[in-house]
C-alpha positions as CSV (number, residue, x, y, z in Angstrom):
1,X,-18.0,19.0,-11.9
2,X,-14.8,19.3,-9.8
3,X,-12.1,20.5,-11.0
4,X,-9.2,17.9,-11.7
5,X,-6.5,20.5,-11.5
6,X,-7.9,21.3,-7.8
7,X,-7.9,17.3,-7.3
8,X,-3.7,17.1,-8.5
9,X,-3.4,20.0,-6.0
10,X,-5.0,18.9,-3.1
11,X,-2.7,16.3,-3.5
12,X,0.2,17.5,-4.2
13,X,-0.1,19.6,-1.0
14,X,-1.6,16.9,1.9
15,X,1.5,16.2,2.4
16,X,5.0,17.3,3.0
17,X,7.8,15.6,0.7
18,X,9.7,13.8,3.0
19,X,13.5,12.9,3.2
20,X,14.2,9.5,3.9
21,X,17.0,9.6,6.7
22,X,20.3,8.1,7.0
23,X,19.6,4.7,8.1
24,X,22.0,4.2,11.6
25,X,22.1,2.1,14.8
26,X,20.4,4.1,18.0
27,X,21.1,2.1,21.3
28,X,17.6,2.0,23.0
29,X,17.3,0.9,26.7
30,X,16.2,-2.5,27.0
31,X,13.1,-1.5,29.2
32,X,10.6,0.3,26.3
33,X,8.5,2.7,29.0
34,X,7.0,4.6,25.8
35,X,5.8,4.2,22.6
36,X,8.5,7.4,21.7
37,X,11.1,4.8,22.3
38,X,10.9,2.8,19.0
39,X,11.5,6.2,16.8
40,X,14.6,5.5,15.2
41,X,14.8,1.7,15.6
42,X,16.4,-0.1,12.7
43,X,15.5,-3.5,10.8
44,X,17.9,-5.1,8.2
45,X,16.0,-8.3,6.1
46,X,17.3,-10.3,2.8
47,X,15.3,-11.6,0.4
48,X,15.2,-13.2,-3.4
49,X,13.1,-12.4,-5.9
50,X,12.6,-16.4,-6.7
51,X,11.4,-16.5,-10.4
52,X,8.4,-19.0,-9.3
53,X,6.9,-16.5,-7.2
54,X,6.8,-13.9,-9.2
55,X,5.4,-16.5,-12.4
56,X,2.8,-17.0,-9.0
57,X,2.2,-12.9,-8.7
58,X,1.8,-12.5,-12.5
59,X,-1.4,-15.3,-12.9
60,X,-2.9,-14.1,-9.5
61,X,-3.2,-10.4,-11.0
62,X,-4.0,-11.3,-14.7
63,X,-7.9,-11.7,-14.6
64,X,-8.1,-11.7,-18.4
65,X,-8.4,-14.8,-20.8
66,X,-4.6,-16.3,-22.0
67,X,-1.5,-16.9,-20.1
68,X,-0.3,-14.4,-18.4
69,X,3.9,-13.5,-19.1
70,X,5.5,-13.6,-15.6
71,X,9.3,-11.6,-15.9
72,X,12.1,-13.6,-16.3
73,X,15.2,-13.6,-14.2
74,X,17.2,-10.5,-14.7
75,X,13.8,-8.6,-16.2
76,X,12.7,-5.9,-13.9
77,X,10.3,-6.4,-11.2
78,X,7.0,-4.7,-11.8
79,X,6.5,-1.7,-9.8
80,X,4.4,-2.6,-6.3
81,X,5.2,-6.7,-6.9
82,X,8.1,-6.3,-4.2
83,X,5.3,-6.0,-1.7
84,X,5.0,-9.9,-1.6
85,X,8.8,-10.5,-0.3
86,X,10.6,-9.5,2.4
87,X,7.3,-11.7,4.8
88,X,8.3,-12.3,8.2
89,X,6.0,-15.4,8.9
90,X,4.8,-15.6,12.2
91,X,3.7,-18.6,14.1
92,X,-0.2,-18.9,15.3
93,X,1.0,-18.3,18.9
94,X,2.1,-15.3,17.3
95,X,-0.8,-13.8,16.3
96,X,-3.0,-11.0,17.5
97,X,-7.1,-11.7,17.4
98,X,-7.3,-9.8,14.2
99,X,-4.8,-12.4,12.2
100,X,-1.8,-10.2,12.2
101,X,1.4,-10.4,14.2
102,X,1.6,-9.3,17.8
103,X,3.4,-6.2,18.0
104,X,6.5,-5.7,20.2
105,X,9.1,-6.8,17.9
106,X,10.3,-4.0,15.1
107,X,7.1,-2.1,15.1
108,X,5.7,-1.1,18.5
109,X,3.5,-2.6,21.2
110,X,0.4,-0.4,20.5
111,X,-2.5,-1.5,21.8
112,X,-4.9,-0.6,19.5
113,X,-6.5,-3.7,17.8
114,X,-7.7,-2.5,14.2
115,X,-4.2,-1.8,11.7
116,X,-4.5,-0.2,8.4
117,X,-2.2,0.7,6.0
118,X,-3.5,3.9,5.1
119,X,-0.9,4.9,1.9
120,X,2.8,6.2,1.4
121,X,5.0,7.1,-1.0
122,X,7.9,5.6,-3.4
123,X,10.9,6.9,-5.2
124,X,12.3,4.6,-8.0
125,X,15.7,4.4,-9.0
126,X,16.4,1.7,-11.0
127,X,14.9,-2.4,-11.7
128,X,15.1,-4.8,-9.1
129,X,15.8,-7.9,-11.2
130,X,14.1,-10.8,-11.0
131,X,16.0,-13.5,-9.2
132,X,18.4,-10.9,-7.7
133,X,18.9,-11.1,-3.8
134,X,17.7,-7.7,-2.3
135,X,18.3,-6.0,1.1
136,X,15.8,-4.1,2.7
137,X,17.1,-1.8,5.1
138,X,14.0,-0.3,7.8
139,X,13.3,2.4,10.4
140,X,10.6,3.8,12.6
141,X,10.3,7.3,11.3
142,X,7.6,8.5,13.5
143,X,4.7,7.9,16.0
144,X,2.1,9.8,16.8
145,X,-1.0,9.3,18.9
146,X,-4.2,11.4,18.3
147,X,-8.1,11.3,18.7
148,X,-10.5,11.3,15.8
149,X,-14.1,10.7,15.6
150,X,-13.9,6.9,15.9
151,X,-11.8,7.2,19.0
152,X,-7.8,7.2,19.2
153,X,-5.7,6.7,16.8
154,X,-1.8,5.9,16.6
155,X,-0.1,6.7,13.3
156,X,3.1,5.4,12.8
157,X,5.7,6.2,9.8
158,X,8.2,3.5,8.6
159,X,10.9,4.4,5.9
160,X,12.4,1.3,3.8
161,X,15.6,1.4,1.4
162,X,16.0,-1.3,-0.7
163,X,19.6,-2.0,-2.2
164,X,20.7,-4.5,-5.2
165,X,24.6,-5.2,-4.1
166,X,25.8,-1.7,-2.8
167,X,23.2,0.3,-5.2
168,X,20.1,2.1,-3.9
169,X,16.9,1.0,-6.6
170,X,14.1,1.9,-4.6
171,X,12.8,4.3,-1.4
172,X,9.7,3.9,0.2
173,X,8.0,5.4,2.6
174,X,5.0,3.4,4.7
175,X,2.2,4.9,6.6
176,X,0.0,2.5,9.0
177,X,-2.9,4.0,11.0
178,X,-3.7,1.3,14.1
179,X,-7.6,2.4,16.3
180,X,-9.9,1.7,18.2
181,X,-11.9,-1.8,18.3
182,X,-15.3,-1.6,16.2
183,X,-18.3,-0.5,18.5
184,X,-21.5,-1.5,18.2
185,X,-21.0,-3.9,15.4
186,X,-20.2,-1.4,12.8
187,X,-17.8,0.8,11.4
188,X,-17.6,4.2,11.0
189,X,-20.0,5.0,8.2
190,X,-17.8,5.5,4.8
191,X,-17.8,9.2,3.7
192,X,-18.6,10.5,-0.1
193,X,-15.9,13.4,-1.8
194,X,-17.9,16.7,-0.8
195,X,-17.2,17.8,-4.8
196,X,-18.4,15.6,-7.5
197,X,-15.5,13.2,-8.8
198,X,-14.0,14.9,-11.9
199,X,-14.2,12.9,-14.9
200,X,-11.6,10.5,-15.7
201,X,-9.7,11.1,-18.9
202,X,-9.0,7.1,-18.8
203,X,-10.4,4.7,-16.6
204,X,-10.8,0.3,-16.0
205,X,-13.7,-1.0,-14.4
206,X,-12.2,-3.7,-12.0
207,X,-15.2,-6.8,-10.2
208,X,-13.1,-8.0,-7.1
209,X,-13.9,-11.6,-5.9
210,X,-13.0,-13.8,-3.0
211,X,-10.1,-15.9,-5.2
212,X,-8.0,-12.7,-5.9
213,X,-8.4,-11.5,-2.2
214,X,-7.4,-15.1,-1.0
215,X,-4.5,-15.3,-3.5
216,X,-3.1,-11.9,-2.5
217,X,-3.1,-12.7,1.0
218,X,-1.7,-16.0,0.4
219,X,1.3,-13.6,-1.9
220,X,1.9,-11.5,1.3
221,X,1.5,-14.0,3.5
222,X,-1.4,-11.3,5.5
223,X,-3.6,-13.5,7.4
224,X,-5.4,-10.4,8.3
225,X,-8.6,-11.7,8.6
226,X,-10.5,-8.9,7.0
227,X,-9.4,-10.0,3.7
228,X,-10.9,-13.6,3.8
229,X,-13.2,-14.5,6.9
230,X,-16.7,-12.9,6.4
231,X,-18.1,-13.4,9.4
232,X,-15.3,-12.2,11.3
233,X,-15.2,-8.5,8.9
234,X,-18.6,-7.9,9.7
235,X,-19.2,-9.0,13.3
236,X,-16.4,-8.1,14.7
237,X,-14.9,-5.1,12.7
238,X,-18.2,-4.0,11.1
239,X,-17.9,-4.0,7.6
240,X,-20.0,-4.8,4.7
241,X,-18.1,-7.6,3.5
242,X,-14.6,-8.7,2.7
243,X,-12.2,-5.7,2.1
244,X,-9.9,-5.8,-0.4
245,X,-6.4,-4.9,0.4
246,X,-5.1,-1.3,0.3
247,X,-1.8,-2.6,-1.8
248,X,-3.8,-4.7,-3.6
249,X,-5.6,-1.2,-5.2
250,X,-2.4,0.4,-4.9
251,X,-0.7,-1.8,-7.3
252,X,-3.7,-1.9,-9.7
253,X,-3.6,1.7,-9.9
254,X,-0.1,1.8,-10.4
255,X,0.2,-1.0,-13.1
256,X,-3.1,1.0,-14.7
257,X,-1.1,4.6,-15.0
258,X,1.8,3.2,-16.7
259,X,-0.5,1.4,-19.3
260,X,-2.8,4.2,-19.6
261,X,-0.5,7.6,-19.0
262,X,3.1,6.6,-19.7
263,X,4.7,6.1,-23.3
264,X,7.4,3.6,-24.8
265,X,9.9,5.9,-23.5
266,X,9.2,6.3,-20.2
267,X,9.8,4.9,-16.6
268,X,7.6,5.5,-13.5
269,X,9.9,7.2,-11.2
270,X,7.7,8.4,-8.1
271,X,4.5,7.1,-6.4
272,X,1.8,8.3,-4.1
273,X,-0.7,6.7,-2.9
274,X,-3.3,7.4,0.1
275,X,-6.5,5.1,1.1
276,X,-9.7,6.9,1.8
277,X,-12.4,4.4,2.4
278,X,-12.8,0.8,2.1
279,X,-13.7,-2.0,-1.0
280,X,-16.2,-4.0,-0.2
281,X,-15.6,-7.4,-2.2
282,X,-19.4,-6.6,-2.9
283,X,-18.9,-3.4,-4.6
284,X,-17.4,-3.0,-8.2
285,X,-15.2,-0.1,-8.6
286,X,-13.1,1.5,-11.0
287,X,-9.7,2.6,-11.7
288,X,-9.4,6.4,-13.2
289,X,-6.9,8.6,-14.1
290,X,-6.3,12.0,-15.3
291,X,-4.7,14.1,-18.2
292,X,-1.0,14.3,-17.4
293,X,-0.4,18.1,-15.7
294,X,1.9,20.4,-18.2
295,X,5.4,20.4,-16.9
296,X,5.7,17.9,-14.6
297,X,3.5,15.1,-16.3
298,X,2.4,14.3,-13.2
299,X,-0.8,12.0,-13.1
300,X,-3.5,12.1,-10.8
301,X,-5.4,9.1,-10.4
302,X,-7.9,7.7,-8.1
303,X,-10.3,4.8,-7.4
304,X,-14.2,5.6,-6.9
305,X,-16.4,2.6,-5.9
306,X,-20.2,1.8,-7.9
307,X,-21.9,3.4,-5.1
308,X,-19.6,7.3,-5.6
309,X,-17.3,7.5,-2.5
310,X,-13.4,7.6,-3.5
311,X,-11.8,5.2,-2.3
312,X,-8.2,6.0,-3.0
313,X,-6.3,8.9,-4.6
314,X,-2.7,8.5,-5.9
315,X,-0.4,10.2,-8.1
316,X,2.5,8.9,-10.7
317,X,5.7,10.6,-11.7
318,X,7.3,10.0,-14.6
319,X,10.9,9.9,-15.8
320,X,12.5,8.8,-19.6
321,X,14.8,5.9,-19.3
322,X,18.3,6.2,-19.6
């Protein structure tokens, strides 16, 4: 059986911690020749965190029996729910094949058809209340263009501040991976973890169905049409089925490690998160975590799918509140 300590390690060390810049205004030439050009360009959005949306956010994730209890105003805004503001609706003229937004405007005019949001990372700081008006300030961190085996591949790295008033409450730290179009009606075949999975010291068996994956979309306003037209997933972008969104899991795994790792007294303070393979709305899978690592109390969790391939793997921080 692998060994979970090697699993938090791996981890730990895919990545480089990185410092989320000074957010300032670079003067870019109004003729874009490269995709290098957008690096550093800046976004500034405003948003509310209306009450009746997040009452909207708490029944659409509560799959139990009973009401769910939706945060009041000036409660804190569970961790991940900030995911369904700050939308930028775009008109149908505006859309790319695929359902998304055409590129060109704050993130750049790549070409590649297929977007993913393939993880990032988040630094808390303090609530953002419910009903408060936020401002989310944004920048292009980085682009980079490579060539993997299912053809070339543009990553790019967007950094987000979020700011109650003049206070900083949250960091985040986006990575979206845009490639090729699907060939020969399929997609690349998912992979299974070389090691065994270790075995989770908790873990939540989770069924996903077409109503969640329509209600989240509808919460995010995605009309990526991956997440609700069959026919287009498989024919065109050659999956199994639906796929269920990458925040979607995220936030599942998130709310799961403060209810199964965190005490009374504590806070989640950092998150980490990074998508491996697809969830076919087909395929059950489960939410596991590990025993919290001495010292840090760092938990390593991860998502592993009925059929053994991991899915996603994620680590929470934790912090006593003040």
């Amino acid at each position: 059986m692998a060994s979970l300590a090697r699993m938090q390690y791996v981890w730990r060390h895919s990545r480089k911690a990185i410092k989320l810049p000074q957010f300032e205004d670079l003067a870019l030439t109004e003729n874009r020749h490269t995709l290098q050009d957008w690096i550093g360009k800046t976004e500034e959005s405003q948003d509310t965190l209306d009450p009746a949306l997040v009452s909207r956010i708490a029944t659409s994730l509560h799959l139990d029996e009973g009401a769910p209890r939706a945060p009041q105003p000036g409660a804190a805004l569970p961790a991940l729910w900030h995911w369904c503001f700050f939308q930028t609706p775009a008109p149908f003229a505006g859309l790319s094949e695929d359902g998304h937004p055409r590129r060109g405007g704050f993130l750049p005019p790549i070409e590649l058809p297929r977007r993913m949001w393939a993880g990032g990372s988040l630094t808390f700081h303090g609530p953002l209340p419910v009903g408060a008006a936020i401002t989310r300030r944004s920048r292009i961190q980085s682009i980079e263009e490579k060539s993997g085996r299912s053809g070339a591949l543009t990553f790019v790295s967007v950094a987000h501040s979020y700011f109650h008033g003049d206070r900083l409450m949250l960091e985040e730290y986006q990575d979206l991976v845009f490639r090729e179009a699907a060939t020969g009606g399929s997609a690349p075949a998912p992979t299974k973890p070389v090691e065994p999975l270790p075995k989770p010291t908790h873990a939540r068996v989770q069924s996903p169905n077409t109503v969640t994956l329509f209600r989240y979309s509808a919460l995010t306003f995605n009309s990526h049409r991956i997440h609700f037209d069959r026919d287009y997933a498989v024919n065109e972008e050659g999956y199994e089925g639906l796929v269920v969104h990458g925040p979607l899991l995220a936030t599942q795994l998130c709310t799961f490690a403060l209810e199964a790792c965190a005490n009374e007294t504590e806070r989640l303070s950092r998150f980490s998160f990074r998508a491996l393979s697809p969830v076919i709305d087909t395929t059950g899978y489960r939410l596991c975590a590990g025993t919290r690592e001495a010292g840090s109390g760092a938990a390593a969790l991860w998502i592993e799918t009925a059929d053994g391939r991991l899915a996603m793997r994620a680590e929470a921080h934790f912090a006593a509140y003040e």
